[in-house]
N, C-alpha and C positions, 0 to 999 in steps of 0.2 A: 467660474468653471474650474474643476477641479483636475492638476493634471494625471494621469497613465502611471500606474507604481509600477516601479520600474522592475525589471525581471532580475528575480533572485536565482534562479536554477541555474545550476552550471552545467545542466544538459537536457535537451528539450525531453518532451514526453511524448509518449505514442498513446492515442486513443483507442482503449481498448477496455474491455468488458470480461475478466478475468475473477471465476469463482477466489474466494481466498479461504485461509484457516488463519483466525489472530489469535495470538495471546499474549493478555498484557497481565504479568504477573500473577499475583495468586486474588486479588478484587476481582479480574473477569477469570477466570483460568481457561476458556477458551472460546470463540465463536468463529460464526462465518459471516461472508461477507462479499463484495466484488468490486474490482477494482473500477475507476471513471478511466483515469490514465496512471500511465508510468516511467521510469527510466530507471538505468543501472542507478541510479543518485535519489529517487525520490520516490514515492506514488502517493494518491490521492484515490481513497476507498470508502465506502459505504459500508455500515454494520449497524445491526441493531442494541448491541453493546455501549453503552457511555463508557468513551477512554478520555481520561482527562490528557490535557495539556501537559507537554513534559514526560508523558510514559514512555516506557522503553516497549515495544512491540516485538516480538516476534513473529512474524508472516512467510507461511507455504503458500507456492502459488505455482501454476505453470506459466514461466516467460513466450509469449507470443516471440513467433519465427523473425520477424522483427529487429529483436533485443537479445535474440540469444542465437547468434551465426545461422542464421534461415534456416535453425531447428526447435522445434518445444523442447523447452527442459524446465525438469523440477528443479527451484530452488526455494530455498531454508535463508529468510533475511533478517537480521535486525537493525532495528529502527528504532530512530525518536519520532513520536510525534510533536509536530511544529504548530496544528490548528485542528482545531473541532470546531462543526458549525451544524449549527441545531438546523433545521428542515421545516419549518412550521407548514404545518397541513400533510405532514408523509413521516413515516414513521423511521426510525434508523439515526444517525449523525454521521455526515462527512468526517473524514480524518486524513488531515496530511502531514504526511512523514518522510522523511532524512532519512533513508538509506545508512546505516553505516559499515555495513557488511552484508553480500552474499554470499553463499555458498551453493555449488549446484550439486542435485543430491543425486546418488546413484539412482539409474532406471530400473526399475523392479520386473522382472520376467516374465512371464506368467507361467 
């Protein structure tokens, strides 16, 4: 029996289902996508885009009331990704990534 890998996050995640906009550099220059879960430190997202291992991400997305003082806000993140995991039989690739910067962006008016 194999034992439980141990927990790397230094802050748990909220489950939630969050459209996204990525961009990884100038190979993808941009997709969408949505998130499984998240935290200020990390998220784990779905895209139809191949991001390798190691890319630097740029991700928009609106933080659930949750993660951002029980209000939505837009933020503007970058990221490493930490893991890509292929999906056999469903189309897209998981991607999980390191946070290393948010930024929350001004609300636009209408």
């Amino acid at each position: 029996m194999t034992a439980p890998k141990a927990e790397r996050r230094s802050r748990s995640r909220v489950a939630a289902r969050v459209p996204v906009s990525v961009r990884s550099g100038t190979e993808n220059p941009q997709s969408t996508g949505y998130t499984r879960d998240l935290s200020m430190s990390g998220v784990f997202l779905y895209t139809d885009s191949q991001i390798r291992e190691g890319s630097q991400l740029e991700i928009v997305l609106m933080l659930p009331p949750g993660l951002a003082e029980g209000e939505k806000r837009w933020v503007c993140c970058q990221a490493d990704v930490v893991r890509v995991e292929n999906h056999p039989g469903k189309s897209g690739f998981g991607v999980a990534a390191s946070i290393r910067n948010m930024q929350v962006l001004p609300e636009i008016l209408p």
